[in-house]
C-alpha positions as CSV (number, residue, x, y, z in Angstrom):
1,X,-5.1,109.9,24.0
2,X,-4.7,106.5,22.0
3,X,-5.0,103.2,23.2
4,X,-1.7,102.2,23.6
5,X,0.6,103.0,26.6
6,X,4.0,104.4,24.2
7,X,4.1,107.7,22.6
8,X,6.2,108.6,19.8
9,X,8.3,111.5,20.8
10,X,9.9,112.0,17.6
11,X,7.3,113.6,15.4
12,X,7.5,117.1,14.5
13,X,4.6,119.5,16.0
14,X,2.3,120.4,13.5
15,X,-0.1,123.4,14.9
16,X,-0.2,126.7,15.2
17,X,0.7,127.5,18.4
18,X,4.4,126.6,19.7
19,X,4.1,124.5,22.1
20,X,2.2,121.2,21.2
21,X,0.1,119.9,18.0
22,X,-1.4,117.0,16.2
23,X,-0.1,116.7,12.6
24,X,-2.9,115.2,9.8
25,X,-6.0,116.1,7.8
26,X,-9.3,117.0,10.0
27,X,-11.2,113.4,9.7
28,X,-13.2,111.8,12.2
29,X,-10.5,109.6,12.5
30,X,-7.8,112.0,13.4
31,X,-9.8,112.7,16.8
32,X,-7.7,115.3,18.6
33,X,-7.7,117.6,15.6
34,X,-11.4,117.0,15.2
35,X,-12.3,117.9,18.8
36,X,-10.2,120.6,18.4
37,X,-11.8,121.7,15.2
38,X,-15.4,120.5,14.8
39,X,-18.4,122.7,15.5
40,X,-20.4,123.7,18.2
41,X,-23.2,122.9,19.5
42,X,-25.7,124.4,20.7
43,X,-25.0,126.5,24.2
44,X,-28.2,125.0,25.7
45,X,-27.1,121.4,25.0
46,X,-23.4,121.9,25.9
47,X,-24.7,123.0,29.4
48,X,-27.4,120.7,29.9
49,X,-25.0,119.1,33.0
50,X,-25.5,123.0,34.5
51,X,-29.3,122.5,33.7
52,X,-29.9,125.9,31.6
53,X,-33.1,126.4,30.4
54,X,-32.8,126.6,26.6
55,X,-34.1,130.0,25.2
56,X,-37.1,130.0,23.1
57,X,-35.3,130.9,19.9
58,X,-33.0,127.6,20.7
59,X,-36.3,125.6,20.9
60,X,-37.2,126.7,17.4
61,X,-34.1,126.5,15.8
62,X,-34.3,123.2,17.1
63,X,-37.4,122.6,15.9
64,X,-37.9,123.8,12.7
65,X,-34.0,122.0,11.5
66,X,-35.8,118.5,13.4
67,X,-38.8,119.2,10.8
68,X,-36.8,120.4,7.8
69,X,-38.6,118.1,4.9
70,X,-41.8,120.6,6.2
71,X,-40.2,123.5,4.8
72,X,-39.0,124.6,1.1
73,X,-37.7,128.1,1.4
74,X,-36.2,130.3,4.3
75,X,-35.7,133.2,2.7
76,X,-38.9,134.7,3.9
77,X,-37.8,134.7,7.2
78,X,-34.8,137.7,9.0
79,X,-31.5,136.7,7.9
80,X,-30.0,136.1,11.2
81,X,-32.9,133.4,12.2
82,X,-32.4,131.2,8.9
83,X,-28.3,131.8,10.0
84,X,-28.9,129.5,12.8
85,X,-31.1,127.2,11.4
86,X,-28.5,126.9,8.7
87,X,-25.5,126.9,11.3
88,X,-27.7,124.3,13.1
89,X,-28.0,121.6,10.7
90,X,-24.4,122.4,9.8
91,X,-23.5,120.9,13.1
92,X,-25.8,118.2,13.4
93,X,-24.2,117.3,10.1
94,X,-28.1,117.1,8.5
95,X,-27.5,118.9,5.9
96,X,-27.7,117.8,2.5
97,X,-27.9,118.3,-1.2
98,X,-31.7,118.5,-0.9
99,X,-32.2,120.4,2.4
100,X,-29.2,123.0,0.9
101,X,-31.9,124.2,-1.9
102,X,-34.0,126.0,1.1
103,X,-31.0,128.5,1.9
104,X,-31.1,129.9,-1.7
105,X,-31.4,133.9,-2.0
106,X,-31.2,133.4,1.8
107,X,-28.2,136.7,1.9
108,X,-26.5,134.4,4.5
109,X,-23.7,135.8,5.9
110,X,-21.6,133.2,6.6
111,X,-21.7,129.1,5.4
112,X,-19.1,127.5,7.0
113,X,-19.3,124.1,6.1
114,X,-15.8,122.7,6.8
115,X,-16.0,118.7,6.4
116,X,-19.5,119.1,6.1
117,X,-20.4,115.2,4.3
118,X,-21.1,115.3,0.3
119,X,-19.8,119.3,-0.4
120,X,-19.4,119.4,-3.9
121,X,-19.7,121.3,-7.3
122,X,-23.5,121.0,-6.8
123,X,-23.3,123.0,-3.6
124,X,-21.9,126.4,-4.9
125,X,-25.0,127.9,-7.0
126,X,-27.1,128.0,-3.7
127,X,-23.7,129.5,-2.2
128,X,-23.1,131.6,-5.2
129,X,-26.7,132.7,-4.7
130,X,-26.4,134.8,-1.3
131,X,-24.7,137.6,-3.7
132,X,-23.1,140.5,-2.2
133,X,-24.3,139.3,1.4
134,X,-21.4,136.6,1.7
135,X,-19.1,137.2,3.7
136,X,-17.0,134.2,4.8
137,X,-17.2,130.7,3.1
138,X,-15.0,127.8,4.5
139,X,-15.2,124.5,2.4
140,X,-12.4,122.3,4.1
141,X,-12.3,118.9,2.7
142,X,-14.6,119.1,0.3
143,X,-14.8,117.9,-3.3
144,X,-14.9,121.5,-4.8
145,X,-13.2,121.9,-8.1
146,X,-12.0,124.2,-9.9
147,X,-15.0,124.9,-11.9
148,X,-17.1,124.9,-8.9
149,X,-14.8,128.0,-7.9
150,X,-16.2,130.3,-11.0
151,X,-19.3,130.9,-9.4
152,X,-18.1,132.3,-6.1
153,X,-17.5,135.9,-8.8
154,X,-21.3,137.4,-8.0
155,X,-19.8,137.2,-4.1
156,X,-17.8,140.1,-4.4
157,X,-18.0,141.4,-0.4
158,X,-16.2,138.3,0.3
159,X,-13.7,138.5,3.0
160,X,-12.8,134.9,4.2
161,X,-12.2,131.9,1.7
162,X,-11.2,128.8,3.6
163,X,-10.5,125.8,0.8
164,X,-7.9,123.6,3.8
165,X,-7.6,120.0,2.4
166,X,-9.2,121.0,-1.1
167,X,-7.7,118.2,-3.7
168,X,-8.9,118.9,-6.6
169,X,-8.2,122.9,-6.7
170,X,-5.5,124.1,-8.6
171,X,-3.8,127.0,-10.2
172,X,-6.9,127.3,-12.5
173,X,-9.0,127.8,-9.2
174,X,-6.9,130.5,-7.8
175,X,-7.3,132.3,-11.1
176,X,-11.4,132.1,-10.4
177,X,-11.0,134.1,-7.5
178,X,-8.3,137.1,-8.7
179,X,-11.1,139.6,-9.0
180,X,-12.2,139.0,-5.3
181,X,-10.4,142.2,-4.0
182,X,-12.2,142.5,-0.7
183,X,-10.6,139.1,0.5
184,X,-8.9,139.5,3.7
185,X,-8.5,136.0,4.9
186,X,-7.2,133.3,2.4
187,X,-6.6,129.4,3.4
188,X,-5.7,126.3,1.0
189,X,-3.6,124.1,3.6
190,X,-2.4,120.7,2.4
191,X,-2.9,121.1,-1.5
192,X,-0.4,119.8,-3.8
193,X,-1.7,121.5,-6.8
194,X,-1.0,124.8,-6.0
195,X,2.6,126.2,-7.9
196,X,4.1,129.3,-7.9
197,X,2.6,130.7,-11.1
198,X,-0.2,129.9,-10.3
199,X,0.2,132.4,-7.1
200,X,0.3,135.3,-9.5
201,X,-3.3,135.6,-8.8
202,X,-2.3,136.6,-5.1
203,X,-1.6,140.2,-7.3
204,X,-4.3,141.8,-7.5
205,X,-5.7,140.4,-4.0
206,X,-4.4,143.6,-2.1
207,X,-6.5,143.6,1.3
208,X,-4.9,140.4,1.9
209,X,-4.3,140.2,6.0
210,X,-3.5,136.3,6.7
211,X,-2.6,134.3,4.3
212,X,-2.3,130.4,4.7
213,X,-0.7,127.3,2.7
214,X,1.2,125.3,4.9
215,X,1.9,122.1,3.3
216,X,1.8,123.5,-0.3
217,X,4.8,121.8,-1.4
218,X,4.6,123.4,-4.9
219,X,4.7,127.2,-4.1
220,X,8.8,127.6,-3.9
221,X,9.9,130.9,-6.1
222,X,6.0,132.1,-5.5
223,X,6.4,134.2,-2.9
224,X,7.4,137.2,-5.1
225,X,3.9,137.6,-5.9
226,X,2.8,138.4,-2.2
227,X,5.7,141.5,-2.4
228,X,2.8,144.3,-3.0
229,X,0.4,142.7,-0.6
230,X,1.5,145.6,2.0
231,X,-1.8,145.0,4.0
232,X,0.0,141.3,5.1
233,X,-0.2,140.7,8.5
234,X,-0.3,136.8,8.7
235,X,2.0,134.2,6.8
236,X,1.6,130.6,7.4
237,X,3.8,128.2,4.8
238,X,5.1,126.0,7.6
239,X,6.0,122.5,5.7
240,X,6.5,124.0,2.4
241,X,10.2,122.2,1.9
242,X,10.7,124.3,-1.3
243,X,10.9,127.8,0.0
244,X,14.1,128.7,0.3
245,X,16.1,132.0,1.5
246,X,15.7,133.9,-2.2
247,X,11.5,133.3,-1.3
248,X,12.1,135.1,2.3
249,X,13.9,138.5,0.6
250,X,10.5,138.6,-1.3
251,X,9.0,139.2,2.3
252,X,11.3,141.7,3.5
253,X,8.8,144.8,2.1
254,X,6.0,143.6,4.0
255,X,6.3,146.1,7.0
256,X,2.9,145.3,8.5
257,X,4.1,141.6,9.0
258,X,3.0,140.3,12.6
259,X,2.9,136.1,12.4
260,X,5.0,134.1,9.9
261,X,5.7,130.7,10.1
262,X,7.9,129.1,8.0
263,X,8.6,125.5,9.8
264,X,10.6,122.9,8.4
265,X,11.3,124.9,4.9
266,X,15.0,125.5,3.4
267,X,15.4,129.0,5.0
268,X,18.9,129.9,6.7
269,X,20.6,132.5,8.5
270,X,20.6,134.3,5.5
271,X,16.8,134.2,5.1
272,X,16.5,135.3,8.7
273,X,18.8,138.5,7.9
274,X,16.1,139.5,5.6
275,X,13.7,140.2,8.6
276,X,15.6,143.1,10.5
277,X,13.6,145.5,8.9
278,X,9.8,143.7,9.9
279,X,9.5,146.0,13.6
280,X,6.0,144.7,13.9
281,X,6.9,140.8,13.6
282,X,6.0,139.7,16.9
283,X,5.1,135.9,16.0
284,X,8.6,133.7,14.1
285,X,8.0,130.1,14.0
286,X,11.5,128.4,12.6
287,X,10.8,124.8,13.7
288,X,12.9,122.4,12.0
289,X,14.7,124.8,9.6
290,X,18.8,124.8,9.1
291,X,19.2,128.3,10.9
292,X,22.2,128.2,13.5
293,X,22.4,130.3,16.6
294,X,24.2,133.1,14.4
295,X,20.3,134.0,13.5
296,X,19.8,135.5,17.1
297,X,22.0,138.6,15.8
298,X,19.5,139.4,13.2
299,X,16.3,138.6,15.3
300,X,17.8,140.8,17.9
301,X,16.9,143.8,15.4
302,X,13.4,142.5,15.2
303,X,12.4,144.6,18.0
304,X,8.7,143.8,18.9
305,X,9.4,139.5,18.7
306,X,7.6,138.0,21.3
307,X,7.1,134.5,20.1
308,X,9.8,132.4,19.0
309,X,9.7,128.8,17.6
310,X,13.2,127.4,17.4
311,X,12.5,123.8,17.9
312,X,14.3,120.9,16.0
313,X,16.7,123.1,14.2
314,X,19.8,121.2,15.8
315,X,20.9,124.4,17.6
316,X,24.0,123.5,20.1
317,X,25.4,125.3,23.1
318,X,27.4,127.7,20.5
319,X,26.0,131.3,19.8
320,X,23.2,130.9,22.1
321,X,24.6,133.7,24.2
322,X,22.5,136.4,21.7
323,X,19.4,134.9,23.3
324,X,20.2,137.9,26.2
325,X,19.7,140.3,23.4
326,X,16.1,139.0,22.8
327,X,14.8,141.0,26.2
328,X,10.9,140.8,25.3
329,X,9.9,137.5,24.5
330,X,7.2,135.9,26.0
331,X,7.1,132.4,24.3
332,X,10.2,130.7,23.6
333,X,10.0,127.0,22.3
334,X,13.6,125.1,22.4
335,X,12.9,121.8,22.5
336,X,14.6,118.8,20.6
337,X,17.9,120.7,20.6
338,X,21.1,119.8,21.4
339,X,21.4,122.2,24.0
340,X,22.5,121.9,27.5
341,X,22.6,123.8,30.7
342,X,25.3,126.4,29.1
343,X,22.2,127.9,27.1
344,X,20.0,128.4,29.8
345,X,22.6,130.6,31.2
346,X,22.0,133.1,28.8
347,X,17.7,132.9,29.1
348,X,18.3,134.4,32.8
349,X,17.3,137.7,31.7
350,X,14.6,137.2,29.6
351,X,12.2,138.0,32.7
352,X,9.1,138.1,29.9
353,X,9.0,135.1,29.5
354,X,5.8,133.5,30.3
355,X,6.2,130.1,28.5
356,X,9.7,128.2,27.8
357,X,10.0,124.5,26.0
358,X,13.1,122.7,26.9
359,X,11.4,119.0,25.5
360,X,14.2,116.7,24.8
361,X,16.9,119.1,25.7
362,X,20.5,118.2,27.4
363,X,19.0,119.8,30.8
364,X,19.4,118.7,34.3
365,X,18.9,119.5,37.6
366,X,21.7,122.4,37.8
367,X,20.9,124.0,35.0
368,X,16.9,124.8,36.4
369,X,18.8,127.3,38.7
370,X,18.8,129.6,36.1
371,X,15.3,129.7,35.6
372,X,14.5,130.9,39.2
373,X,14.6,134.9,37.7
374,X,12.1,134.4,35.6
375,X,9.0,134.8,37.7
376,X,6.6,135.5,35.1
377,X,6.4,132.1,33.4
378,X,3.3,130.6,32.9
379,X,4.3,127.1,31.2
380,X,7.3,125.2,31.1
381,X,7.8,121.9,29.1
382,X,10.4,119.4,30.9
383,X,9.8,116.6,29.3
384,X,12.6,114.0,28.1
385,X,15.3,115.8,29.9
386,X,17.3,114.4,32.8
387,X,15.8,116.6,35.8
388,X,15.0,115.2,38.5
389,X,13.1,115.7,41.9
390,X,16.1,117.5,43.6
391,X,16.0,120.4,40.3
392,X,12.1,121.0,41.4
393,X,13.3,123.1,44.4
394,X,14.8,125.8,41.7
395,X,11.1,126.1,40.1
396,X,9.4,125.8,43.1
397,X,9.3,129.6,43.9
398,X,7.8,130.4,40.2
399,X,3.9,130.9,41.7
400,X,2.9,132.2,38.5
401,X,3.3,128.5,36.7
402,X,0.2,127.2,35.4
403,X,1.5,124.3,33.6
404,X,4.2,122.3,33.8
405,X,4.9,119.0,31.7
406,X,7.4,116.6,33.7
407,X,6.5,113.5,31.5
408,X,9.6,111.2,30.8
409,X,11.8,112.7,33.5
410,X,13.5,111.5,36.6
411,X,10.8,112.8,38.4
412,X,9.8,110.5,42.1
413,X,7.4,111.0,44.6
414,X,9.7,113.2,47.0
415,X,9.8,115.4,43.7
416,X,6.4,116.1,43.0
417,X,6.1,117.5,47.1
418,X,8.0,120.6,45.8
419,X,5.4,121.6,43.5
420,X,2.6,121.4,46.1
421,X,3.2,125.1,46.9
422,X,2.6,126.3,43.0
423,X,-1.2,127.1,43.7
424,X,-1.5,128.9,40.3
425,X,-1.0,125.6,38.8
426,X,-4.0,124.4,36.1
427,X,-2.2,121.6,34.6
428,X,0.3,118.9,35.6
429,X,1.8,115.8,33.3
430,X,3.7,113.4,35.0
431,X,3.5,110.5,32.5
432,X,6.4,108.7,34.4
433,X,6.6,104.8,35.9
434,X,8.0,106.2,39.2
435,X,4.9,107.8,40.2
436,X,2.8,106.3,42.6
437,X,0.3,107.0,44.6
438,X,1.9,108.6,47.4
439,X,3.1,111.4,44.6
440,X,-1.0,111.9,44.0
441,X,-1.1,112.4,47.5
442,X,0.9,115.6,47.7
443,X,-0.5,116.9,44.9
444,X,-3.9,117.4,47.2
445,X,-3.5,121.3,47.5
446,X,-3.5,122.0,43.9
447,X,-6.9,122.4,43.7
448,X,-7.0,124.5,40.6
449,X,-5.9,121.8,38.7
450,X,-8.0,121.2,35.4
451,X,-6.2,118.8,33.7
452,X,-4.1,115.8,35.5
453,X,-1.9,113.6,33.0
454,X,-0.5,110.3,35.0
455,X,-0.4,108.3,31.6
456,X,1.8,105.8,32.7
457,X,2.1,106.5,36.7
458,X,1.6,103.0,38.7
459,X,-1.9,105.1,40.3
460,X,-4.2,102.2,42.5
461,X,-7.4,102.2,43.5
462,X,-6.3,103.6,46.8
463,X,-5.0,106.4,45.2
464,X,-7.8,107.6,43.5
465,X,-8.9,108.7,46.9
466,X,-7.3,111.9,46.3
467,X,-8.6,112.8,43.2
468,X,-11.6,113.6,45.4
469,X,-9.7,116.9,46.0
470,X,-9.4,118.3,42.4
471,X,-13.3,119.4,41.5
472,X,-12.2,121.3,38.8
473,X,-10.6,118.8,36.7
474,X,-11.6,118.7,32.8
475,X,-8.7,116.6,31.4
476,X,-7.6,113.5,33.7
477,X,-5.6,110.2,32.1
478,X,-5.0,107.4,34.3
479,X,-3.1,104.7,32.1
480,X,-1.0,102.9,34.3
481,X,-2.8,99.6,34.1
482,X,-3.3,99.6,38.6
483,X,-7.5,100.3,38.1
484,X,-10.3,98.2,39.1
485,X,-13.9,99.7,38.9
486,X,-13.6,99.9,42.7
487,X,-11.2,103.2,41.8
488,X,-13.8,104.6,38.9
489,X,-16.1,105.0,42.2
490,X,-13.8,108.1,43.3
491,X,-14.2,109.5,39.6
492,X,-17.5,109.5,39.1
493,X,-18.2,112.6,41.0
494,X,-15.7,114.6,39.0
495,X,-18.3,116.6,37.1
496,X,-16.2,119.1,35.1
497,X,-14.8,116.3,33.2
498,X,-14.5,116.8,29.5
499,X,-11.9,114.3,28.3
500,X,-11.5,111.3,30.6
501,X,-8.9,108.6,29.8
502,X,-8.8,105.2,31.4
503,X,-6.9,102.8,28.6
504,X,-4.6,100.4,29.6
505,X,-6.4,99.2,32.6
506,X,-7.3,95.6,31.8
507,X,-9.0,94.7,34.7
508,X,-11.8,97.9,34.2
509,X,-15.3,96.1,33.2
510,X,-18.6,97.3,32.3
511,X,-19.5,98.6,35.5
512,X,-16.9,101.4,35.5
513,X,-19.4,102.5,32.3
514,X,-21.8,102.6,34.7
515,X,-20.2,104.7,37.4
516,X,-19.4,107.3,34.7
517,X,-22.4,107.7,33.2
518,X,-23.2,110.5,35.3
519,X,-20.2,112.4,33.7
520,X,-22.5,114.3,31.0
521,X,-20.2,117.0,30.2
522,X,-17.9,114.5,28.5
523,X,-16.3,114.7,25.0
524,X,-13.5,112.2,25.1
525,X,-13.4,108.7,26.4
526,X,-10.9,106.3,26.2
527,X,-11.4,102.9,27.5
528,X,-9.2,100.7,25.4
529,X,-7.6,97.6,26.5
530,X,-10.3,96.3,29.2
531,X,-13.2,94.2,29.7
532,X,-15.8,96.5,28.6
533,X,-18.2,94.5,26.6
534,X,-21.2,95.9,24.0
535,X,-23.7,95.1,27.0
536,X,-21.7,98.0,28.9
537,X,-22.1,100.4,25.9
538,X,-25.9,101.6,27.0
539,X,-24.3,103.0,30.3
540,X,-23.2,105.5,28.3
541,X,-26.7,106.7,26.2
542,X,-26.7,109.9,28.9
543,X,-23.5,111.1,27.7
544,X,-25.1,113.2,24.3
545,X,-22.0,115.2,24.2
546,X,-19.4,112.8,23.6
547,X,-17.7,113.1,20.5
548,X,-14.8,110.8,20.6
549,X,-15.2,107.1,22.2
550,X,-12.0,104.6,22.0
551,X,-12.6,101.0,23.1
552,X,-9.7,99.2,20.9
553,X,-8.6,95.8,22.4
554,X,-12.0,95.8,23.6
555,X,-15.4,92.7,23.3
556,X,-17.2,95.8,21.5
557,X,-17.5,96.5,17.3
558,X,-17.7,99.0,15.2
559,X,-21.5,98.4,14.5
560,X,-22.3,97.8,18.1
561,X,-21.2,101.8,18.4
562,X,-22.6,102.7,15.2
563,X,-26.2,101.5,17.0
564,X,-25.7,103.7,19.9
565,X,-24.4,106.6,17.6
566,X,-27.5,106.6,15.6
567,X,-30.1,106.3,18.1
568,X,-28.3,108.3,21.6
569,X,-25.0,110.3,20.8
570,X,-25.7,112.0,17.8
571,X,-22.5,114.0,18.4
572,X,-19.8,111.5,18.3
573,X,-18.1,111.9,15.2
574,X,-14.7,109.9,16.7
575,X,-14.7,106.4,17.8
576,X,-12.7,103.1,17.9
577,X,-13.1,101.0,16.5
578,X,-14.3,101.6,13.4
């Protein structure tokens, strides 16, 4: 979604599912993640392209957060009405250290106030005040201290503590919240503070269900603390480089465990051999660690795996024959191995599978054939690998596919007429130069489509003529540099558009603006590297649910959309530059 036409392949995934993720701290500058993360609004302004009459308890909300300075306490008023009106202005981002003092003795429920601006030590004593009431705080990427922590001890029906990018809480702050027993969610990603003594706090924290500290690079030898935590269900210290196979025996008690992901850490074969005994792990994620193929023997005894994550761990051809012994998995992610077209040999009878990642793998056109079994897939990831249009034939058959990534391949025109039959198919990438638009053209049954990636294809304004044909888009990136604002004219009627991008087409000007104005339901737009100018940018005042605008290599400045941020898109929270 950036501005420039190369995209580095080489970085390692960095989300929770398997497939695909964007690595880095929630900011507004890191706009993926925050689209992917920031709040809602609400439902009668998200729909106002459907034209839903708001509800009169939307009105008031509305209202009474637009008139907050009117009003000095809530607490009066039913819990779940000064919820929303706190939730509200959570959102809207209005919320400050003055308008805070309303909410206390509110009894809210819930104050999730993740990258909320100015959270601080000032903030917990109206927190701290809804007592017995709070159930779930989240304070991600705030400036909450230790100290701040001590007076979250009157909350003691907590259940969720979410303290993701938290600097300045260490192992004096987990000590503050030892006596919180009824904690069954606990999250402190991406703090370097955190060592394994201070973990011993973990103890006492017994209805423990998920658990989360990826990128906690100081928690190695910790993990013994977590062996009585029998209620465990959820695991997640994916690029901890310190954990090691002695941490993974610590695990091997915790019978209930379902997800654990330990990406990119120290563990071996010989941690994996300490997981035969988890029946209920259904979710592994093993990206980037040193574990061989030899580990498939001992996942093979892992009976209910479904999801497996062996990506970047360097696995070759030899061994992978125990993949046949792993019968029920549904996700398998392979990608940036050295693997070739021997291992798929062995994935013929896994005929669960509903997604497979083969990114960057030794795999050509032959070695599709032994995909053709398994009819069940959903998504398969292609990308970087040497197939070609002649290998679509072996895939063509799998009707169930409802997204296929083909970006980087050999993949020509002719190809991309052997997918026209998948009519399950949602969404399509075929970031490649040799796509023109006579491969849009055969793409014109897929109707179902809802998200269109041609980063890169050499698309013209004549081709955009068949985009006509794919009403239900939401995603669609055109970046091959071939548009004029005669081919925005067949996009502007593509009204389930959330994330549009158009970067890289130089000769684009402030009328394409103009033609897209009408696209209200958009919350990405990328326009970099054009002529748009800062007259251009008032096309785009009906477009109040944007949240991430991109117009680098552009006539437009920061402050020119700072001005139209303050006054008409009060939701964008991304843009560029800035």
């Amino acid at each position: 979604m950036g501005g420039a036409c190369s995209r580095k392949r080489d970085q390692l995934d960095n989300e929770d599912n398997l497939q695909r993720g964007i690595s880095g701290r929630y900011s507004k500058s890191a706009s993926s993640k925050w689209l992917a993360t920031s709040f809602s609004r609400p439902a009668y302004e998200l729909q106002r392209g459907n034209q839903r009459c708001p509800t009169l308890m939307e009105l008031c909300i509305k209202k009474i957060s637009e008139d907050l300075d009117k009003y000095s306490s809530f607490s009066m008023l039913p819990r779940d009405i000064t919820q929303q009106i706190f939730n509200e202005l959570v959102s809207s981002q209005r919320l400050t250290d003055a308008s805070l003092e309303a909410f206390r003795d509110c009894a809210l429920q819930d104050l999730h106030l993740g990258e909320c601006p100015g959270v601080n030590n000032s903030w917990m004593d109206v927190i701290s005040s809804q007592g017995i009431s709070l159930l779930s705080v989240d304070l991600s990427g705030s400036d909450v201290t230790d100290s701040g922590l001590t007076q979250l001890n009157d909350c003691t029906n907590l259940q969720a503590l979410n303290f993701n990018y938290c600097d300045q809480i260490s192992d004096v702050g987990l000590n503050h919240i030892r006596g919180l027993s009824h904690l069954s969610s606990l999250s402190f990603r991406r703090n370097n503070s955190i060592t394994s003594q201070g973990m011993s706090a973990f103890t006492s924290l017994v209805n423990l269900v998920k658990l989360d500290l990826e990128r906690c690079p100081g928690i190695g030898g910790g993990l013994v603390h977590l062996k009585g935590l029998s209620k465990l269900e959820s695991l997640n210290i994916k690029w901890c480089n310190c954990v090691t196979d002695a941490d993974i025996k610590h695990l091997s008690g915790l019978t209930n465990l379902k997800g654990l992901q330990i990406s990119c850490s120290k563990v071996t074969d010989l941690g994996i051999s300490y997981l035969k005994g988890l029946h209920k792990l259904n979710l592994l994620n093993l990206e980037g660690c040193p574990v061989t193929a030899s580990c498939l023997d001992s996942l093979s005894a892992v009976t209910a795996l479904l999801y497996l994550n062996l990506s970047r761990c360097h696995l070759s051809d030899d061994g992978c024959e125990g993949f046949s012994k792993l019968g029920k998995l549904k996700v398998l992610n392979l990608g940036f191995n050295d693997i070739s077209d021997a291992c798929l040999v062995h994935l013929k009878g896994l005929t669960n599978l509903e997604s497979l990642n083969l990114d960057s793998c030794r795999i050509d056109d032959e070695g599709l054939a032994n995909l053709t079994g398994l009819r069940r897939l959903k998504c398969l990831v292609l990308s970087d690998t040497e197939v070609g249009s002649s290998g679509l034939r072996h895939i063509s058959g799998l009707t169930n596919l409802e997204s296929i990534n083909l970006s980087f391949t050999m993949i020509t025109d002719g190809g991309v007429r052997k997918l026209s039959g998948l009519s399950s198919l949602k969404s399509l990438n075929l970031d490649a130069r040799q796509i023109t638009d006579s491969g849009l053209a055969a793409l014109t049954s897929l109707t179902g489509l809802t998200h269109l990636d041609l980063f890169g294809a050499r698309i013209t304004d004549s081709g955009t003529n068949y985009l006509r044909n794919f009403k239900k888009l939401q995603s669609l990136e055109i970046c091959g540099g071939g548009l004029t604002d005669a081919g925005i004219r067949n996009i502007k009627d593509l009204s389930s558009l959330s994330l549009l991008n158009l970067s890289q087409n130089c000769n684009l000007t402030d009328k394409s603006l103009e033609l897209i104005s009408g696209l209200t339901g958009l919350v990405s737009l990328n326009v970099s590297n054009s002529r748009i100018t800062s007259a251009g940018l008032q096309h785009l005042k009906p477009l109040k649910n944007l949240k991430s605008l991109t117009l680098e290599s552009c006539k437009v400045t920061a402050n020119d959309i700072k001005k139209l941020q303050s006054t008409f898109l009060p939701q964008l929270v991304s843009f560029r530059p800035e």
